[in-house]
C-alpha positions as CSV (number, residue, x, y, z in Angstrom):
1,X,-7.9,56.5,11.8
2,X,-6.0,59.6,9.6
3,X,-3.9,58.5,6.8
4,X,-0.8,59.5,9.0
5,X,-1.5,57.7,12.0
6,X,-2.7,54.3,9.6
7,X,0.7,54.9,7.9
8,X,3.0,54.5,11.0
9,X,0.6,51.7,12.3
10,X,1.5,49.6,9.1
11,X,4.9,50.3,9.3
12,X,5.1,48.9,12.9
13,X,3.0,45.7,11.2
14,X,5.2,45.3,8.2
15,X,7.9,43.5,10.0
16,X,7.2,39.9,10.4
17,X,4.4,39.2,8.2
18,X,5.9,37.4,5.6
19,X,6.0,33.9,4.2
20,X,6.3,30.0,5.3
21,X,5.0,26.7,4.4
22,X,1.0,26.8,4.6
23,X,0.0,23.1,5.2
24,X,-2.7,21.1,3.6
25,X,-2.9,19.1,0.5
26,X,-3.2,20.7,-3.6
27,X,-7.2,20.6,-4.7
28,X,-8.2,17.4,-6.7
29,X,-11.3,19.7,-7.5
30,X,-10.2,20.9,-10.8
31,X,-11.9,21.6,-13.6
32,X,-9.6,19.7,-16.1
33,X,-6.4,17.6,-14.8
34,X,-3.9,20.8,-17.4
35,X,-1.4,22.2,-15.0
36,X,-1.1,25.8,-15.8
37,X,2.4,26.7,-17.5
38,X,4.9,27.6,-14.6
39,X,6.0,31.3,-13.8
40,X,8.8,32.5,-15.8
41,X,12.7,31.2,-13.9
42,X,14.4,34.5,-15.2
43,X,15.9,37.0,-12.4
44,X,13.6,39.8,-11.3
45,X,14.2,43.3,-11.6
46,X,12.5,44.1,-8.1
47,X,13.7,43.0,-4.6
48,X,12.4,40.2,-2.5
49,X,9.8,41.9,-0.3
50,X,9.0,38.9,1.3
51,X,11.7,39.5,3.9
52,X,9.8,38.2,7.3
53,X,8.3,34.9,6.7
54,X,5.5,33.8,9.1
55,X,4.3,30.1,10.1
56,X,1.2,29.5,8.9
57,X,-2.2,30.6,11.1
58,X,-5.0,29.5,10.8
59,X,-6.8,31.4,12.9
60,X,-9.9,33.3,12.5
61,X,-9.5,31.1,8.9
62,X,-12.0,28.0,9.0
63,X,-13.7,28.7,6.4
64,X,-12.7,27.0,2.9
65,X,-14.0,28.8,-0.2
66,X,-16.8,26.6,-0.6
67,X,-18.5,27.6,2.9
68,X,-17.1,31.6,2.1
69,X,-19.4,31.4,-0.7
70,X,-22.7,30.2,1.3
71,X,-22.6,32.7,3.9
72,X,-21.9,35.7,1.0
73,X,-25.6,36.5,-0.4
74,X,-25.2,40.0,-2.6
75,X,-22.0,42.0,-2.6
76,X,-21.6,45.6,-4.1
77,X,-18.6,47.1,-5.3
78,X,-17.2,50.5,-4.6
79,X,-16.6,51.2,-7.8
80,X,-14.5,54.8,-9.8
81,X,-12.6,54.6,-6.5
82,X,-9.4,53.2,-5.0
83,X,-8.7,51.9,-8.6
84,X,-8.8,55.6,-10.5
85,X,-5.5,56.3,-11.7
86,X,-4.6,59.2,-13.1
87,X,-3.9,61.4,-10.2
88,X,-2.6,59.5,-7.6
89,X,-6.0,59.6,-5.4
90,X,-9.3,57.9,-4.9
91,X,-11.3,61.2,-5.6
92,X,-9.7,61.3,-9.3
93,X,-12.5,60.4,-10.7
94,X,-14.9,62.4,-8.5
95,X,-16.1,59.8,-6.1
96,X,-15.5,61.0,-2.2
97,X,-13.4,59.0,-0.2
98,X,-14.6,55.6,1.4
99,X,-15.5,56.3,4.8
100,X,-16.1,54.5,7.7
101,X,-20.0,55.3,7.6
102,X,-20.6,54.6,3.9
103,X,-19.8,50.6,3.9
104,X,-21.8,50.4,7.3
105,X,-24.5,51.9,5.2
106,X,-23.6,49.6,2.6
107,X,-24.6,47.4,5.1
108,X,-27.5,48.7,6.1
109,X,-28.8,48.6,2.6
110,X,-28.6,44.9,2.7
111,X,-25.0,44.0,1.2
112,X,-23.1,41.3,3.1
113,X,-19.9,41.6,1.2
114,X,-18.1,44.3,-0.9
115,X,-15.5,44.5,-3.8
116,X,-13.0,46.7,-3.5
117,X,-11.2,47.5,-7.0
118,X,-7.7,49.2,-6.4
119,X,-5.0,50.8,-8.3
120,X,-1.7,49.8,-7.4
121,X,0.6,50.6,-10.1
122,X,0.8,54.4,-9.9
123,X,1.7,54.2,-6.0
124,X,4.5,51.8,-6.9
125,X,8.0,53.1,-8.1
126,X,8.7,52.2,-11.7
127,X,12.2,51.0,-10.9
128,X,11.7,48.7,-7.7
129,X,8.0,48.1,-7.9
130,X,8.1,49.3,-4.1
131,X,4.4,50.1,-3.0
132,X,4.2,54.1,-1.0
133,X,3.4,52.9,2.5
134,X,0.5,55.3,3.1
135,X,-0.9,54.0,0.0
136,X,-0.8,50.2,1.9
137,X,-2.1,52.0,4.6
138,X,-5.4,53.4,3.7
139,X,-6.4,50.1,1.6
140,X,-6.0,48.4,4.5
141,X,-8.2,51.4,6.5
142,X,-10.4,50.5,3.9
143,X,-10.5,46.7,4.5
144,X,-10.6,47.1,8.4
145,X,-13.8,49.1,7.6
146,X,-15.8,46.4,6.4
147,X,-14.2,43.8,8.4
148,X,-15.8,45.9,11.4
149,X,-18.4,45.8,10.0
150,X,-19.0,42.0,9.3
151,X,-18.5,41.9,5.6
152,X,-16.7,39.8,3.6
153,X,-14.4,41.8,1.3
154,X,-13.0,40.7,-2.4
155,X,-9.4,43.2,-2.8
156,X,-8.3,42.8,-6.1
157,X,-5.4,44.5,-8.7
158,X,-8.3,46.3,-10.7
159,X,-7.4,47.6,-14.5
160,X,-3.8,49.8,-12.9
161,X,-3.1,50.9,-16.4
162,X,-3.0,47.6,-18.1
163,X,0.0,46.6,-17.1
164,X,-1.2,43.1,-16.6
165,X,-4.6,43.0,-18.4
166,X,-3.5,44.3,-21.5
167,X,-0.1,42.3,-21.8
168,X,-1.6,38.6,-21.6
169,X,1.3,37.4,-24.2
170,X,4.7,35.2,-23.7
171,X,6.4,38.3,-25.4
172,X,5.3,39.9,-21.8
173,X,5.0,37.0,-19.6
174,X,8.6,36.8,-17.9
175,X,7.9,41.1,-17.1
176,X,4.4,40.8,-15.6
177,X,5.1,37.7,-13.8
178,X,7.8,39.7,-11.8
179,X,5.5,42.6,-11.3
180,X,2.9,40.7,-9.9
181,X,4.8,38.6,-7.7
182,X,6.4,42.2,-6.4
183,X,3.0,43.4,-5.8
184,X,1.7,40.2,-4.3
185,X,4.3,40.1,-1.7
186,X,3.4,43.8,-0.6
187,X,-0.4,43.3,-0.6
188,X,-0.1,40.3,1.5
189,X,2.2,41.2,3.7
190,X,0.8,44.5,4.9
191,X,-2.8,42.3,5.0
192,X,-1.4,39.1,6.4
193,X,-3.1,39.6,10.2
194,X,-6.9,40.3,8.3
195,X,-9.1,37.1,9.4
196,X,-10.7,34.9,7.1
197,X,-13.2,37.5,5.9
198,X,-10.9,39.2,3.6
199,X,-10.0,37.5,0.0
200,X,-7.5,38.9,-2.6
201,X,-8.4,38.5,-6.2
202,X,-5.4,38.3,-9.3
203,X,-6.6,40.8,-11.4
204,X,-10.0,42.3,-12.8
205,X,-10.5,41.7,-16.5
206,X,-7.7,40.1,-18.3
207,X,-7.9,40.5,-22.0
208,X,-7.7,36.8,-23.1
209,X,-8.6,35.6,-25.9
210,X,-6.8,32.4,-27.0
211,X,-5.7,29.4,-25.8
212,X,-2.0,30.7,-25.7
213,X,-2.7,33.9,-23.8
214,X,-4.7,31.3,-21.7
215,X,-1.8,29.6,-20.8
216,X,0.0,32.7,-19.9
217,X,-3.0,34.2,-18.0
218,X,-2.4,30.7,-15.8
219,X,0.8,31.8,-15.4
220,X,0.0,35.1,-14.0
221,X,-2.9,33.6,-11.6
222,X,0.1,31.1,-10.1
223,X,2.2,33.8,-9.6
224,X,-0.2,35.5,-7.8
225,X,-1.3,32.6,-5.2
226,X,2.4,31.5,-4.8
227,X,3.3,34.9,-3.8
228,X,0.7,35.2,-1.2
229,X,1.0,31.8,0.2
230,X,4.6,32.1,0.7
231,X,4.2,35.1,2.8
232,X,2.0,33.0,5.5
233,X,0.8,34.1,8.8
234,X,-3.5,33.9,7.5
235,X,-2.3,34.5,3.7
236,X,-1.4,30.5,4.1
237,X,-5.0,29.5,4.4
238,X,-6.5,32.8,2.8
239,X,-9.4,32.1,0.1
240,X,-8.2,33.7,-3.4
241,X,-10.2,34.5,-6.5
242,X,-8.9,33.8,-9.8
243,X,-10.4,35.3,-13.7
244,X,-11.5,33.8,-16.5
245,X,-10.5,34.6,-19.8
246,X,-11.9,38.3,-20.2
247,X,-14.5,37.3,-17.2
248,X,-16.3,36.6,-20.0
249,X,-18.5,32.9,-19.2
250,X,-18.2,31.7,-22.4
251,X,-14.4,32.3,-23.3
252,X,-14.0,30.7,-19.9
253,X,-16.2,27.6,-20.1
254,X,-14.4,26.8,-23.3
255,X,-10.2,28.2,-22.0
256,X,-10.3,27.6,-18.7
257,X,-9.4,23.8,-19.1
258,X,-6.8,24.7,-16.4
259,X,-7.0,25.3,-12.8
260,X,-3.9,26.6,-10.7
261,X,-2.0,24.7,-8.1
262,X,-2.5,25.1,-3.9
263,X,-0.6,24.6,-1.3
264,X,-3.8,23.9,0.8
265,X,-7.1,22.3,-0.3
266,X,-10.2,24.3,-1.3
267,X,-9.2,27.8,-0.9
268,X,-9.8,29.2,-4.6
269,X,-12.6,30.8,-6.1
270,X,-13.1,31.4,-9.9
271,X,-14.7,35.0,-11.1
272,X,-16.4,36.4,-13.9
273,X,-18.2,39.6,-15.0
274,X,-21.9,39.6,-16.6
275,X,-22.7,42.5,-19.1
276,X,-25.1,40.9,-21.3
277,X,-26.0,41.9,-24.0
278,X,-23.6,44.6,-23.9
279,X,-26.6,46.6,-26.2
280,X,-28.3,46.7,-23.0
281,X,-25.7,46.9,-20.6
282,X,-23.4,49.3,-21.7
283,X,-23.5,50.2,-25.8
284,X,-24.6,53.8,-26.3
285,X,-24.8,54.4,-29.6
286,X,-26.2,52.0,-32.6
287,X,-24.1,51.0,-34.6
288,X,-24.3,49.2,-38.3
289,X,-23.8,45.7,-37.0
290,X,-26.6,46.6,-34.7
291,X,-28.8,48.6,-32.5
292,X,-28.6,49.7,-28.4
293,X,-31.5,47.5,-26.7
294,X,-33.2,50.2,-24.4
295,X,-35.6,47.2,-22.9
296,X,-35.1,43.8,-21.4
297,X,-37.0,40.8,-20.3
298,X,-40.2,39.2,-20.6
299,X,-42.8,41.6,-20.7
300,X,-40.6,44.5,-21.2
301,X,-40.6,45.2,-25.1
302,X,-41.6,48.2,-26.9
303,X,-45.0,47.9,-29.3
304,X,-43.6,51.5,-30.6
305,X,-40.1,51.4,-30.2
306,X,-39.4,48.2,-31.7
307,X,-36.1,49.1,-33.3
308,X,-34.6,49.5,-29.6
309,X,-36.0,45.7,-28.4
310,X,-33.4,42.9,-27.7
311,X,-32.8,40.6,-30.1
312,X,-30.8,38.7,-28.3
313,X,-29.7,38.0,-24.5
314,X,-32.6,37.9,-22.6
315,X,-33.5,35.5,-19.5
316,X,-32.7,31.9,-21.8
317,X,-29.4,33.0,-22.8
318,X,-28.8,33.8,-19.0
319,X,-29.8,30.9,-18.0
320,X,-27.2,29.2,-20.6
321,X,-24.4,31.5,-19.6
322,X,-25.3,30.6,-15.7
323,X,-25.4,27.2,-16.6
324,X,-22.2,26.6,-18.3
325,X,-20.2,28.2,-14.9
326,X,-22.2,25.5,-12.8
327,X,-21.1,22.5,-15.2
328,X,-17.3,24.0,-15.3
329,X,-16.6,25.1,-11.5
330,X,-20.2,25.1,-9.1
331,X,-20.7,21.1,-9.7
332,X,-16.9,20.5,-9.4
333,X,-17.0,22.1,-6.0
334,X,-15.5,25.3,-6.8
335,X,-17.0,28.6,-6.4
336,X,-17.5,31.3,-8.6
337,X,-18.2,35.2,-8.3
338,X,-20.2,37.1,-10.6
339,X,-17.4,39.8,-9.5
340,X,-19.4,42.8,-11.4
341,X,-22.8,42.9,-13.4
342,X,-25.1,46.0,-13.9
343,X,-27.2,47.9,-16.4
344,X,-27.0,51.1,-17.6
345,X,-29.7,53.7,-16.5
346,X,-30.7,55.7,-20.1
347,X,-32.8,58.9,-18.4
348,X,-30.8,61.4,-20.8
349,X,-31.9,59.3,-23.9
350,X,-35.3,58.7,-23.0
351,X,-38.4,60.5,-21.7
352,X,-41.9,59.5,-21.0
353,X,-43.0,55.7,-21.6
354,X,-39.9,54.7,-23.1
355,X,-37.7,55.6,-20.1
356,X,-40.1,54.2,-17.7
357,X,-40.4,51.1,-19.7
358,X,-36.9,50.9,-19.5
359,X,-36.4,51.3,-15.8
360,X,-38.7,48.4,-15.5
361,X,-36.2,46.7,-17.9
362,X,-33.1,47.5,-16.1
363,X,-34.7,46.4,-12.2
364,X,-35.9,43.1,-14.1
365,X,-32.5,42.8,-15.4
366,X,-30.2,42.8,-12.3
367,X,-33.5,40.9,-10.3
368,X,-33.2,38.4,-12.7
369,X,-29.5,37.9,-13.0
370,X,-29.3,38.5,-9.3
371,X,-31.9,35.4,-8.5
372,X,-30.1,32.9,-11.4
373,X,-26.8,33.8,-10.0
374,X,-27.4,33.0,-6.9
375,X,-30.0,29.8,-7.4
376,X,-27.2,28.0,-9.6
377,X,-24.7,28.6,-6.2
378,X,-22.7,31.5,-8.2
379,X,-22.5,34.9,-5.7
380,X,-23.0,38.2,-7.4
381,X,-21.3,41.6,-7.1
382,X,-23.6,44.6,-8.2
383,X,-21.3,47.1,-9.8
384,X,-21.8,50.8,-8.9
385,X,-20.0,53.9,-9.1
386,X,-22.0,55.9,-6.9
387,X,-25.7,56.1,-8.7
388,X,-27.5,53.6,-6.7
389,X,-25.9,54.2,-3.3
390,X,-24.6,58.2,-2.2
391,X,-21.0,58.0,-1.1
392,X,-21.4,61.7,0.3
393,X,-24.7,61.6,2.0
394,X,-25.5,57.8,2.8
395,X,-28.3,57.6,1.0
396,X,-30.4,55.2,-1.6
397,X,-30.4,56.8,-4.9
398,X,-32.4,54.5,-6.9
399,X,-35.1,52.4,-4.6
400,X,-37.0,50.8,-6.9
401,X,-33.2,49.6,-8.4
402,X,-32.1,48.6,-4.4
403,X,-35.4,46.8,-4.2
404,X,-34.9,44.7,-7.2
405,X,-31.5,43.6,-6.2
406,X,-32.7,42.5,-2.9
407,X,-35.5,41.0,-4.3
408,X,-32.8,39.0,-6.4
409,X,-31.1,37.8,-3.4
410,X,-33.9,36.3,-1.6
């Protein structure tokens, strides 16, 4: 569908999908019995803009988060996309546009689900908060995409400047809680008529480090799932993802003592991100407190280039990390997405033995994180800006990487 012909559709759809009571009973499945704190009282700056309330419907919405998470096996993210700000477009930062094709071949490639970072702040006037309707209308081209084609999507509030991640503190807590709830109300309502299939997410990465900003993060995540519940319609029964600390599994086994409130029973997801060891991951330079690790995994070390062989972070300490989300959420009946995880690929550092010992490294590394993930009941999303799958041609970049993955998901 063109951009102007999804435009006018939305508009058509934007009346009368808005909130109303959802039904169902608050989750005793939390991980601690800590309320979060309560959104801020304070009048907002922005306008209601959930105008049209809708009765709850739950149709096409029989799933609960739990059974979500069995039937999602390996989702991929489309990342350096829908989230590049900057210039006002996804091809800002030189990916093509989503099409239609690519996320069937996504499919194809054997990917049942897909994340789908977006930027929201730059389409949204800095005085009302008011979202550009053809912006609203090619996410949701987007979503209807992979909803034709069977796959579970994950739609977040990516990065969008910082507005959020960066401003975890009560100094900022009364401002982002408006501008979330704003947001909220205009992402749910243009989405409210998407099936069961589709699951928003409160942000990507909030920078939290601290019990405090903890407290304000919960804030910010109740925000979020009051705002979409009260907008009804399939947002009543809708499955929504909420962060850890930083998505980091550590800061979030030992700050997220806390679960948010529901207006319906087992409809919340937890998420974090995997990047360890960073050396490996995504450092690129040594530095003086230590070294890039170019290898990974049993097997994989270097007999020449030893300086450049991980110290640390390797297949026990990921079976520690993947262990303490299973104690804090799986075994307490609450699911959890490994939302982004991924390796860098180091072919303009490395030549010969060393660069093929490392690609060895990096399919061992997302096999590996890919098969823990999922044995321990969390669901992984590979992250990848275009170098394992072609956005422009549909076509596998990396096979032996593709391979591993899959291999992962068995």
């Amino acid at each position: 569908m063109r951009r102007r012909d999804a435009a006018l559709s939305l508009l058509a759809g934007l009346a009368g999908c808005g909130g109303g009571g959802s039904g169902g009973e608050a989750s005793a499945s939390t991980p601690a019995a800590v309320a979060p704190a309560p959104p801020p009282a304070a009048a907002s700056p922005y306008p209601n803009y959930n105008t049209s309330p809708k009765a709850a419907d739950a149709t096409g919405m029989a799933d609960n988060a739990l059974q979500i998470a069995q039937k999602l096996r390996l989702g991929l993210n489309i990342g350096n996309t829908l989230e590049a700000v900057g210039g006002k477009s996804e091809t800002y930062w030189g990916n093509p546009r989503i099409t239609r094709e690519f996320v069937q071949f996504a499919k194809a490639s054997g990917f049942n689900a897909i994340r789908l970072p977006v930027s929201w702040n730059p389409y949204a006037d800095a005085a009302t908060a008011k979202i550009e309707i053809a912006w609203l209308a090619r996410v949701q081209e987007v979503v209807q995409y992979c909803v034709d084609a069977d796959l579970h999507v994950v739609l977040n509030i990516h990065w969008d400047g910082g507005w959020l991640e960066e401003h975890v503190t009560p100094e900022k807590q009364v401002a982002v809680n408006h501008r979330q709830k704003a947001l909220w109300e205009q992402i749910a309502t243009a989405l409210c008529h998407v099936d069961g299939r589709l699951l928003f997410a409160s942000a990507n990465e909030p920078n939290v480090k601290t019990a405090a900003q903890m407290a304000v993060l919960m804030s910010y995540h109740q925000t979020f799932i009051d705002a979409v519940r009260a907008t009804g319609g399939r947002n009543a029964w809708r499955t929504l993802v909420v962060q850890g600390p930083s998505t980091d599994v550590e800061l979030t086994s030992q700050l997220m003592t806390g679960w948010p409130t529901d207006t319906v029973a087992g409809r919340l997801m937890a998420e974090v991100h995997y990047y360890t060891p960073w050396n490996f991951t995504g450092m690129t330079k040594d530095e003086s407190w230590g070294n890039q690790f170019y290898y990974w995994g049993q097997g994989n070390h270097s007999a020449t280039d030893t300086a450049h062989n991980p110290t640390w972070g390797e297949e026990a300490t990921l079976d520690t990390m993947v262990g303490l989300m299973k104690a804090r959420f799986i075994d307490r009946g609450i699911p959890v997405i490994v939302g982004e995880y991924g390796a860098q690929d180091r072919s303009s550092t490395l030549t010969g033995d060393a660069l093929a010992l490392h690609r060895r490294s990096r399919t061992a590394y997302v096999r590996t994180v890919t098969q823990r993930a999922r044995a321990a009941g969390l669901v992984p999303f590979y992250w990848d800006t275009g170098s394992l799958l072609d956005r422009n041609s549909n076509r596998v970049l990396d096979a032996p990487l593709l391979a591993a993955l899959m291999d992962g998901a068995r």
